[in-house]
ChimeraX commands (.cxc) that place a marker at each C-alpha (Angstrom):
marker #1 position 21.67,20.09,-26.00 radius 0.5
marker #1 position 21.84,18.95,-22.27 radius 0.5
marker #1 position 18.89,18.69,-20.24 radius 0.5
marker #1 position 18.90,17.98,-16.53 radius 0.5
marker #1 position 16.57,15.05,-16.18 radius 0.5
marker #1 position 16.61,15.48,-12.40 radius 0.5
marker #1 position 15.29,19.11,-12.82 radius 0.5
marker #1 position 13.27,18.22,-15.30 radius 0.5
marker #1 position 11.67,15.65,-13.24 radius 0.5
marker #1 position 11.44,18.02,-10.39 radius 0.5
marker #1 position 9.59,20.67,-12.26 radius 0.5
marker #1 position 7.04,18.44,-14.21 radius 0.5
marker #1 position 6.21,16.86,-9.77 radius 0.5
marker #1 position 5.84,20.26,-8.98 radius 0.5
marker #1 position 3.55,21.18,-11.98 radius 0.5
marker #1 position 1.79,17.90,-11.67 radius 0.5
marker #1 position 1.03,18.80,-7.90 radius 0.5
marker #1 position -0.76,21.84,-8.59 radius 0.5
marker #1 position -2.80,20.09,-11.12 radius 0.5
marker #1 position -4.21,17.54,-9.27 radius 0.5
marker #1 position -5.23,16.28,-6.09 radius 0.5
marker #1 position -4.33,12.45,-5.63 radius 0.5
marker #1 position -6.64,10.97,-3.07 radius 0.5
marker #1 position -5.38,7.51,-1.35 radius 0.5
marker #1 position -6.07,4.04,-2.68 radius 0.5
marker #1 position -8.86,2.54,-0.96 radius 0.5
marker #1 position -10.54,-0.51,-0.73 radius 0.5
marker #1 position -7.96,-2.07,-3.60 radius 0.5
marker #1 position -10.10,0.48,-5.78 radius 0.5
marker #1 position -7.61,2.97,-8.26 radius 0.5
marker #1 position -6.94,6.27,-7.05 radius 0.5
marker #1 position -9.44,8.87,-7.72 radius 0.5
marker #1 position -7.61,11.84,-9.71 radius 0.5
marker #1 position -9.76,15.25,-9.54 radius 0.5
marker #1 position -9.16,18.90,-10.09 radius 0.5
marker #1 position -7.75,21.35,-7.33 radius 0.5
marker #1 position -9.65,23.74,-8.76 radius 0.5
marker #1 position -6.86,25.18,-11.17 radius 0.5
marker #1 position -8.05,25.43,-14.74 radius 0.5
marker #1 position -6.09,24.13,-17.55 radius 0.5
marker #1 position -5.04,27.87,-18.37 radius 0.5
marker #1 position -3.51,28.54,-14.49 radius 0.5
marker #1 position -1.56,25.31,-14.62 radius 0.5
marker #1 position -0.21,27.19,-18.30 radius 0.5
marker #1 position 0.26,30.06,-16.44 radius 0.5
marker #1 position 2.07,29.00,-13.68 radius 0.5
marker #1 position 4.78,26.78,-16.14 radius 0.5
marker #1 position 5.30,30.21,-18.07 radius 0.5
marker #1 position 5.79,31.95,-14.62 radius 0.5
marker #1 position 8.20,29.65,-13.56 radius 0.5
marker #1 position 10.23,29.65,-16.96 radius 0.5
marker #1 position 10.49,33.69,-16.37 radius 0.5
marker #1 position 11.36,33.52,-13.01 radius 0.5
marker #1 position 14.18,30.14,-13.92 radius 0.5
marker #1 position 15.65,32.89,-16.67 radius 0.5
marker #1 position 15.76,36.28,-14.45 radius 0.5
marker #1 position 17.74,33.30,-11.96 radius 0.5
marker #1 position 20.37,32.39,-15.00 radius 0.5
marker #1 position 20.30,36.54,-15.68 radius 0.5
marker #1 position 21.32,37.14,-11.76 radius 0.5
marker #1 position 23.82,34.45,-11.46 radius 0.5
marker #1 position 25.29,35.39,-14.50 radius 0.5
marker #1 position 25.65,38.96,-14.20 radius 0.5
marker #1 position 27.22,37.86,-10.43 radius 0.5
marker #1 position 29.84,35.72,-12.22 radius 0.5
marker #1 position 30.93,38.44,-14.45 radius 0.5
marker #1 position 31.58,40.70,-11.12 radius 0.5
marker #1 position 33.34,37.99,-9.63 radius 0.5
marker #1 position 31.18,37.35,-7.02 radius 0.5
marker #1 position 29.50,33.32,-8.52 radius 0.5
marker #1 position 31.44,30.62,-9.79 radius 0.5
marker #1 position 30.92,28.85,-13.31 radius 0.5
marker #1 position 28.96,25.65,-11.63 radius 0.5
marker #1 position 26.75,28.09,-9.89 radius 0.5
marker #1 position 25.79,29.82,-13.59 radius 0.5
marker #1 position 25.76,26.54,-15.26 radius 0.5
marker #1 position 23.29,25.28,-13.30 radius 0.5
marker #1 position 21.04,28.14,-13.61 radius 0.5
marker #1 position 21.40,28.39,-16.99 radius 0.5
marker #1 position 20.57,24.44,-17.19 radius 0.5
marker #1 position 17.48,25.11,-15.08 radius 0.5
marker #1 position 16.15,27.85,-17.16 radius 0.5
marker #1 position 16.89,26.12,-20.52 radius 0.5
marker #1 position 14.72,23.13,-19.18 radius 0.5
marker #1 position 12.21,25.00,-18.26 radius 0.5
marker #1 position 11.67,26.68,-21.68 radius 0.5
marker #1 position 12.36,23.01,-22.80 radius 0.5
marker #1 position 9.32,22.49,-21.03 radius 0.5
marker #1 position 7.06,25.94,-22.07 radius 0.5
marker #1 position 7.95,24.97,-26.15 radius 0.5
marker #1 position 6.98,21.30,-25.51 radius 0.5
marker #1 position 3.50,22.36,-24.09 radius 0.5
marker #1 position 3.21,24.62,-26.65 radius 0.5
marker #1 position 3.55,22.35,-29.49 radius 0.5
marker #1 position 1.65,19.61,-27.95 radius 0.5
marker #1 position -1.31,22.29,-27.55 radius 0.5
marker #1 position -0.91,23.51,-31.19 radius 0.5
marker #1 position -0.80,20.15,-32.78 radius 0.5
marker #1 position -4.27,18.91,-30.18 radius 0.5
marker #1 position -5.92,22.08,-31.70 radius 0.5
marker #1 position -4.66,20.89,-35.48 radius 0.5
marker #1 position -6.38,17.65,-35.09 radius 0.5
marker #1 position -9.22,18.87,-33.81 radius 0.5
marker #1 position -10.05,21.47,-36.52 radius 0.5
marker #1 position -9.22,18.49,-39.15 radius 0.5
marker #1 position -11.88,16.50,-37.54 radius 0.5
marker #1 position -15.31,16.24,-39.48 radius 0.5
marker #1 position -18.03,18.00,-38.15 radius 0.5
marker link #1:1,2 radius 0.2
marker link #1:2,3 radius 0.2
marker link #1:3,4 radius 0.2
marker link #1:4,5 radius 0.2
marker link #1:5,6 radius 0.2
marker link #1:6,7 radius 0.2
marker link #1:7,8 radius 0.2
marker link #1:8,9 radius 0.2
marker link #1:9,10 radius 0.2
marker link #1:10,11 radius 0.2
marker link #1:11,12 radius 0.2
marker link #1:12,13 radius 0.2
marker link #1:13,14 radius 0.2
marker link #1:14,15 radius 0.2
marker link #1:15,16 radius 0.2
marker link #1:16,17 radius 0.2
marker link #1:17,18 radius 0.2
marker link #1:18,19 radius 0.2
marker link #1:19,20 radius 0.2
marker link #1:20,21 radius 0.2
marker link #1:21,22 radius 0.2
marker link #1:22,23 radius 0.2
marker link #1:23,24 radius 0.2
marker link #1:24,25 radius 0.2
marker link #1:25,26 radius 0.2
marker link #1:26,27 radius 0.2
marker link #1:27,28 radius 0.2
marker link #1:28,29 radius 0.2
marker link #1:29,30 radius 0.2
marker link #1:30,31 radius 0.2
marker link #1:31,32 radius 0.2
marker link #1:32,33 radius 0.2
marker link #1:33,34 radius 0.2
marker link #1:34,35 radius 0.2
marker link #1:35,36 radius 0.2
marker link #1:36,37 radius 0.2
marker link #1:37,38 radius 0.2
marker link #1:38,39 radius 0.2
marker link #1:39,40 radius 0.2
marker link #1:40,41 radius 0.2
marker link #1:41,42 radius 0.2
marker link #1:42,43 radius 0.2
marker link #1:43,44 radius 0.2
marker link #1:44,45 radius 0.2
marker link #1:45,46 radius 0.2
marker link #1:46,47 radius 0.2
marker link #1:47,48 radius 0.2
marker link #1:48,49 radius 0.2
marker link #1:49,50 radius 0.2
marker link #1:50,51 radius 0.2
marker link #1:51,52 radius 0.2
marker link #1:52,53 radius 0.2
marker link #1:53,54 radius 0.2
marker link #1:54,55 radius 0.2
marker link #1:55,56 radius 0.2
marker link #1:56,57 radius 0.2
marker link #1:57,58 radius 0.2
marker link #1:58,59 radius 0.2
marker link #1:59,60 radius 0.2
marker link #1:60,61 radius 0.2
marker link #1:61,62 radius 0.2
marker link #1:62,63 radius 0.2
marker link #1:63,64 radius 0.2
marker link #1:64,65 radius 0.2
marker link #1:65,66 radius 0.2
marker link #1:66,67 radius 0.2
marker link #1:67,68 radius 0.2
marker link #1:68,69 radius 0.2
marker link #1:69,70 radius 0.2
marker link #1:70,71 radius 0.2
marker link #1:71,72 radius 0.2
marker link #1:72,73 radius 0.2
marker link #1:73,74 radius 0.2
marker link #1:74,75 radius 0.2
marker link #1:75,76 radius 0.2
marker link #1:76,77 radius 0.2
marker link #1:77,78 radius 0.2
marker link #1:78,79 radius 0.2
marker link #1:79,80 radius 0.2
marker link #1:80,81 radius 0.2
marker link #1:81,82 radius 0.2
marker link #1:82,83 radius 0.2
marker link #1:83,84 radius 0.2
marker link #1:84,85 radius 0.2
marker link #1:85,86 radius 0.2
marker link #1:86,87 radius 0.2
marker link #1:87,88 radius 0.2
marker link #1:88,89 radius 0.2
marker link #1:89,90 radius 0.2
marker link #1:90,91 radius 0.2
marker link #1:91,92 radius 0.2
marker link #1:92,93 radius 0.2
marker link #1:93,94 radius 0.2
marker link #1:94,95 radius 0.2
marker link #1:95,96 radius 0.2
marker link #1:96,97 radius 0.2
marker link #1:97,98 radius 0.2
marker link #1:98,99 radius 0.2
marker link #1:99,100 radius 0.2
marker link #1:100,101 radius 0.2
marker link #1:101,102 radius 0.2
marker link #1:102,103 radius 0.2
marker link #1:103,104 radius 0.2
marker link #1:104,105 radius 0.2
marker link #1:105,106 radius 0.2
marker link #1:106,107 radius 0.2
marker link #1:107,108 radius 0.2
view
């Protein structure tokens, strides 16, 4: 399977912007990274929204092709989009599911 690093890349700067709020480097100290007030859940939230809306894209462009009306580098790349994106939903997912494994294995 083919995934379009450039989208990819794109989606997780986009995701990564709504997370966080970057403040400038000053004094030669390290940036500060804090919350833009968007829990853990709405950044979820919003990946899973985008994923939809990525596949109701690939549905449109590929119900236009079979009118006539896109060409096949127009659905391709749709289709690329939303398979990254649900790339992207399944690899949160697991990475949640296996943080919540080791954490119920841990001793209390």
């Amino acid at each position: 399977m083919a995934i379009n690093i450039g989208s990819a890349l794109s989606q997780y700067n986009a995701a990564a912007k709504r997370a966080i709020d970057v403040s400038p480097v000053e004094n030669n100290k390290p940036a500060r990274v804090t919350p833009a007030g968007e829990t853990f859940a709405d950044l979820i939230k919003d990946v899973v929204e985008d994923a939809v809306v990525a596949n109701k894209e690939s549905e449109k462009v590929s119900m236009k092709a079979i009118t006539g009306n896109a060409d096949m580098r127009e659905v391709a790349i749709a289709v690329a989009n939303a398979e990254v994106s649900l790339q992207t939903v399944l690899t949160v997912r697991d990475k949640v599911v296996s943080a919540y494994q080791q954490i119920i294995k841990m001793p209390v």
